[in-house]
C-alpha positions as CSV (number, residue, x, y, z in Angstrom):
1,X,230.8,-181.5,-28.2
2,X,234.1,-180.5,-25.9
3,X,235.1,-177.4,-25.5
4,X,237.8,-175.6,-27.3
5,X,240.9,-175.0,-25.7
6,X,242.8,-171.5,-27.1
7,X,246.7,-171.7,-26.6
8,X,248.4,-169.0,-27.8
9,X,252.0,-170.0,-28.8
10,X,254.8,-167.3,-28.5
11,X,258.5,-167.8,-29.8
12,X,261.7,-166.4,-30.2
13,X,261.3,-163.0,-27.7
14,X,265.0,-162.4,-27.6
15,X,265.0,-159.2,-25.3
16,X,267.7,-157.3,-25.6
17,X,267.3,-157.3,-29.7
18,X,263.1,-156.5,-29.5
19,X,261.5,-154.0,-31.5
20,X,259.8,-152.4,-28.4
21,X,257.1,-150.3,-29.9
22,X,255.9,-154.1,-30.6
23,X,255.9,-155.2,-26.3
24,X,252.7,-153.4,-25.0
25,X,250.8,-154.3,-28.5
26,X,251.6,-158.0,-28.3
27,X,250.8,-158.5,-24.4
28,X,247.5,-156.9,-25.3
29,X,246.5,-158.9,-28.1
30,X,247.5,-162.1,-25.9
31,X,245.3,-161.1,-22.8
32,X,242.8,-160.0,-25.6
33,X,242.8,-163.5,-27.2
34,X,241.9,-165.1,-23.3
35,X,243.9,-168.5,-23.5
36,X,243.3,-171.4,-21.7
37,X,246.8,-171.6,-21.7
38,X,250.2,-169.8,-23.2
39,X,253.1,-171.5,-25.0
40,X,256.7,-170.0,-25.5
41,X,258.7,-172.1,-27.3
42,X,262.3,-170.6,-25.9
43,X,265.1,-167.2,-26.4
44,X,263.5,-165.0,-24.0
45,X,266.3,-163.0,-23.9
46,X,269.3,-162.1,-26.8
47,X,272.5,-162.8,-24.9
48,X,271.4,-164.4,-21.3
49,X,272.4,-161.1,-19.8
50,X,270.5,-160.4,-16.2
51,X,269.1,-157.5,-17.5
52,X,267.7,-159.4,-21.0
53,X,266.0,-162.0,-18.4
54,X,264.6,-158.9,-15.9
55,X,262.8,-157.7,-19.4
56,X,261.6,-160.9,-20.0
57,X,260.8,-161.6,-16.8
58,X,258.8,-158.2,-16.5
59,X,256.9,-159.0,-19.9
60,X,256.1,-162.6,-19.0
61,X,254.3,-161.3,-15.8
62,X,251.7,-159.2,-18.1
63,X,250.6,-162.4,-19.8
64,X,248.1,-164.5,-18.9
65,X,248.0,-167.7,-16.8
66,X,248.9,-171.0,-17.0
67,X,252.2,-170.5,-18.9
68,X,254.2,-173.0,-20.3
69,X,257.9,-171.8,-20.6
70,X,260.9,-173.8,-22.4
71,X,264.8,-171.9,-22.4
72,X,266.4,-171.5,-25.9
73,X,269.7,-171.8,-26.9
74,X,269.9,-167.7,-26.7
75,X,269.1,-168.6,-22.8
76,X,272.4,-170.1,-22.4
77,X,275.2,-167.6,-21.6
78,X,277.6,-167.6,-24.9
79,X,281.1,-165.3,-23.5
80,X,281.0,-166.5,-20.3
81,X,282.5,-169.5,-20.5
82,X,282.4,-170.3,-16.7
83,X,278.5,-170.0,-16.6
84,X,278.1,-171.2,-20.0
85,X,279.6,-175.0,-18.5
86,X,279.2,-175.0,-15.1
87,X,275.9,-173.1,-14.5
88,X,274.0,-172.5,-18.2
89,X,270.8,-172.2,-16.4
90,X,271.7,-170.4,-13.4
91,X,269.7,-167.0,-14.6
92,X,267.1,-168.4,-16.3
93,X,266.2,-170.4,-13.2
94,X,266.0,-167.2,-11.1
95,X,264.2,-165.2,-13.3
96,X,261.7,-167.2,-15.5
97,X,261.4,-170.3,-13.9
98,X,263.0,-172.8,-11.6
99,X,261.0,-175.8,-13.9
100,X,263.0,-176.4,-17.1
101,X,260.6,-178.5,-18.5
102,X,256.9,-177.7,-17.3
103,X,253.8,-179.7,-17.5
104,X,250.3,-178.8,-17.9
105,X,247.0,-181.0,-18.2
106,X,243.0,-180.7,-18.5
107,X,240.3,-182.6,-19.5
108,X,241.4,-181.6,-23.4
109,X,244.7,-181.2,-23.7
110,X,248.0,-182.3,-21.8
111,X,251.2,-179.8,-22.8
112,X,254.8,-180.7,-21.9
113,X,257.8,-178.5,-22.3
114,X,261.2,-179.9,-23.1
115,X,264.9,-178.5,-22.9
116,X,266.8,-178.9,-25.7
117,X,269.5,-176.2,-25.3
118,X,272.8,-177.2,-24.4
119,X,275.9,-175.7,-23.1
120,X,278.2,-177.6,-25.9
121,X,276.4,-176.5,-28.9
122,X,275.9,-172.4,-29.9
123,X,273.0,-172.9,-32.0
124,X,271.6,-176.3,-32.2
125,X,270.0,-178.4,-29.5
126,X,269.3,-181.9,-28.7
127,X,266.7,-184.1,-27.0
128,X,268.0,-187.0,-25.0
129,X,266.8,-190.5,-23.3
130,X,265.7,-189.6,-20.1
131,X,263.9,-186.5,-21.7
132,X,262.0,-188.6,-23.6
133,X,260.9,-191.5,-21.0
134,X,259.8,-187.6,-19.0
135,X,257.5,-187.2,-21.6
136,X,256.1,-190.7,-22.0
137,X,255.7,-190.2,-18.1
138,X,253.8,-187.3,-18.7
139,X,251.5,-187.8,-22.0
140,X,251.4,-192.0,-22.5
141,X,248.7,-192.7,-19.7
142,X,246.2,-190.1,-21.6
143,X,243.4,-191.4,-24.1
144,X,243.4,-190.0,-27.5
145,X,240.4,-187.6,-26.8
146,X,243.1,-185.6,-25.1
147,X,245.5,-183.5,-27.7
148,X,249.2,-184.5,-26.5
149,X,250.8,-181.2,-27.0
150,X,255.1,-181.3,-26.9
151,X,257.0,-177.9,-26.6
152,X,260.7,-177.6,-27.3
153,X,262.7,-174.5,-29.3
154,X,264.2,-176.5,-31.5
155,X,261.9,-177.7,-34.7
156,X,261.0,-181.4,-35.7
157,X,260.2,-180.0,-39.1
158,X,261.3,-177.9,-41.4
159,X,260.7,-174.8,-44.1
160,X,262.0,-175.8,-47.5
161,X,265.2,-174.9,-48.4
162,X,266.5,-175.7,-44.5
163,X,269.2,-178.1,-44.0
164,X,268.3,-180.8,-41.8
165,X,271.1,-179.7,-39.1
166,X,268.3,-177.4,-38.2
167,X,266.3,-180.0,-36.4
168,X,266.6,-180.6,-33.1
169,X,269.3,-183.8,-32.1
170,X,268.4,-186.9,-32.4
171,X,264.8,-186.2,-34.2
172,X,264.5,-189.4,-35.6
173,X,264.4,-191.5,-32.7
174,X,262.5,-189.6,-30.7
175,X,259.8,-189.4,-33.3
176,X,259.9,-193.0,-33.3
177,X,259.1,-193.2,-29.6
178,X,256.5,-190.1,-29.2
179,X,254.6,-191.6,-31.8
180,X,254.1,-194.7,-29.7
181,X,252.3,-192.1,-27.2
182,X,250.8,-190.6,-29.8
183,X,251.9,-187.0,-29.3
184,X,249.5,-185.2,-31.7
185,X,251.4,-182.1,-31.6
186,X,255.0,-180.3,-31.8
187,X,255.2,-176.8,-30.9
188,X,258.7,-175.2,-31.6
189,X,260.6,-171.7,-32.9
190,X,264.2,-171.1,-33.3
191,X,263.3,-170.5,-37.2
192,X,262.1,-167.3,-36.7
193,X,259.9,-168.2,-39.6
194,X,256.1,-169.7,-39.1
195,X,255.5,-172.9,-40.5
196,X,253.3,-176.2,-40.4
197,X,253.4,-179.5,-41.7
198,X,252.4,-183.0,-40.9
199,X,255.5,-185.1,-39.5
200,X,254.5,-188.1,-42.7
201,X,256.0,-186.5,-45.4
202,X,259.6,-186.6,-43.0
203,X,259.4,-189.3,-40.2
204,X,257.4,-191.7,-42.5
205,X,255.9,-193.9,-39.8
206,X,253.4,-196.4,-40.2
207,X,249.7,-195.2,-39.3
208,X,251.2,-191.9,-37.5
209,X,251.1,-188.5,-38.4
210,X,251.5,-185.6,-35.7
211,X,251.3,-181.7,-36.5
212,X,254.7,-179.8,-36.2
213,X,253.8,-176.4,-35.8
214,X,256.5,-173.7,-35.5
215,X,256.2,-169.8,-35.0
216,X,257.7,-167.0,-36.1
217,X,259.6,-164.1,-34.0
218,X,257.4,-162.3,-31.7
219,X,259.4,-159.6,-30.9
220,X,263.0,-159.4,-32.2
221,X,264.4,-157.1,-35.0
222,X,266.1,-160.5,-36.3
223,X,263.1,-161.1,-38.7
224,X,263.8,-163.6,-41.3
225,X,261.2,-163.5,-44.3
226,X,257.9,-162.3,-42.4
227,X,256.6,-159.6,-39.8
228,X,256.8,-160.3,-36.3
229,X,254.6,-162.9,-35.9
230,X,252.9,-165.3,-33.6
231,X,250.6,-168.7,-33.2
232,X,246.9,-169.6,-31.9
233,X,245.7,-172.7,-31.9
234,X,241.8,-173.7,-31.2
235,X,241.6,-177.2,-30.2
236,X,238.5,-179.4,-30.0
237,X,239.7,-183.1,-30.4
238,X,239.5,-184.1,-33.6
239,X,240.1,-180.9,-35.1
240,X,242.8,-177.7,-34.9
241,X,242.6,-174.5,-36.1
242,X,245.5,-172.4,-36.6
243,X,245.6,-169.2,-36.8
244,X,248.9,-166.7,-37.5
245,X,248.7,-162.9,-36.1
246,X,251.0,-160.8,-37.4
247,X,252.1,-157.0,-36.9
248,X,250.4,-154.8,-38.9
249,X,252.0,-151.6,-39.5
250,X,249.3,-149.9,-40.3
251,X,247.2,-150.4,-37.9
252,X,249.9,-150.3,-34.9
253,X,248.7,-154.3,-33.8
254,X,249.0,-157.7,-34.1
255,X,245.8,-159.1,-35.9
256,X,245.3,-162.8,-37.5
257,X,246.5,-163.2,-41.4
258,X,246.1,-166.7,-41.9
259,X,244.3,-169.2,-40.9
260,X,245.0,-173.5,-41.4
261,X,242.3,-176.2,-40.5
262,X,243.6,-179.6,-39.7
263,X,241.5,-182.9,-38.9
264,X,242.9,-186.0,-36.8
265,X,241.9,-189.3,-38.9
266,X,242.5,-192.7,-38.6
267,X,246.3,-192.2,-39.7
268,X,246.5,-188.7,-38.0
269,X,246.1,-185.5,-38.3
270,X,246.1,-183.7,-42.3
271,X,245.1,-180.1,-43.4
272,X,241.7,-179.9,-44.4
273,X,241.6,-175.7,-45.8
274,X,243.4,-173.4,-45.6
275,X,242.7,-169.7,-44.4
276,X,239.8,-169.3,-46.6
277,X,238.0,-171.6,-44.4
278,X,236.4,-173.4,-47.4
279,X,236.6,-177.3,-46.8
């Protein structure tokens, strides 16, 4: 049997806005969990302001290591319009990571992050062509024992009741080509709301089905309809467990609430149980 791989998959810090009796509770329940690798899925900061990304910065270097670390559109500097068009990424180059779009790999899983914010949108981002032939770069040469994991901040899938502008740009054509790698999984936040679904019931392609997986808000006081919230997923090809932790008032943590079990079968991957574990 392989081993599991744990990847814990933050979202959505927005420093500068954070709830920050929820900072030293959350970095300890991450180095607690012991990933084999962390995920955040973009808006470290609230407003791009230096001293957002020096908060970020400081909280990123209590977490554990490897990291894999996308920008948001919060990332991009909104009042300044001279940054915003001529240098969007200036600060979060200096401060978080001179890599826009990271890669990781191992004998189980192979994880690649993806920029979709953009200077000419406030809210929405895109993916583009040469993003895309990255990834197949990256994730197409791997057999399907290894989970392909994609990472971007804006969602593939969506809550009901969310209008489809939500997605990320030009979903539908990317889907088309990811699924020719076989990308089992899309990790993503933006939302600030935790969801899961299989990408058949949207994308409706032949004999493919990947897992679009977003998380919640880790930290921010802009909570939609949950606590602050984040993902673990515990991944031994075929099957993936995930888990949601959220904060517990109560007991002044972060401890797991839910829990979803999905299988990879011949046309992908479905949900097999849900948290009571009972298949």
């Amino acid at each position: 049997m392989p081993p599991m791989r744990t990847v814990v998959h933050l979202s959505d810090l927005h420093f500068g806005r954070v709830d920050s009796t929820l900072v030293d509770p959350l970095t300890r329940a991450v180095r607690e969990l012991k990933p084999d690798l962390v995920v955040i899925s973009g808006d470290l900061t609230q407003r791009a302001r230096t001293t957002q990304f020096i908060e970020a910065r400081r909280f990123l270097d209590g977490l554990p290591k490897p990291r894999i670390v996308v920008p948001g559109n919060h990332d991009v500097p909104l009042y300044n319009l001279p940054a915003r068009f001529l240098g969007p990424f200036v600060k979060y180059r200096y401060y978080i990571s001179e890599n826009l779009e990271p890669f990781y790999a191992d004998e189980e899983i192979a994880v690649v992050g993806v920029n979709t914010a953009r200077s000419l949108t406030v809210k929405n981002g895109r993916i583009n062509q040469r993003q895309l032939n990255g990834i197949c770069q990256h994730l197409c040469a791997y057999p399907d024992v290894v989970t392909k994991i994609v990472v971007t901040h804006h969602p593939f899938d969506l809550p009901e009741g969310y209008r489809e502008g939500s997605l990320v740009g030009r979903a539908r054509m990317a889907m088309d080509i990811l699924a020719r790698c076989g990308v089992d999984v899309f990790l993503a936040g933006h939302l600030h709301v935790s969801h899961s679904r299989h990408t058949g019931e949207r994308y409706r392609i032949a004999g493919y089905k990947a897992l679009a997986i977003s998380a919640g808000t880790a930290l921010s006081v802009r909570r939609r309809s949950e606590s602050n919230a984040f993902n673990v997923l515990r991944i031994r090809h075929p099957e993936l467990e995930l888990e949601r932790y959220a904060w517990q008032e109560e007991t002044a943590s972060f401890s797991r609430f839910a829990v979803d079990f999905f299988e990879r079968r011949a046309d992908g991957w479905m949900r097999v149980s849900d948290e009571t574990g009972t298949r």
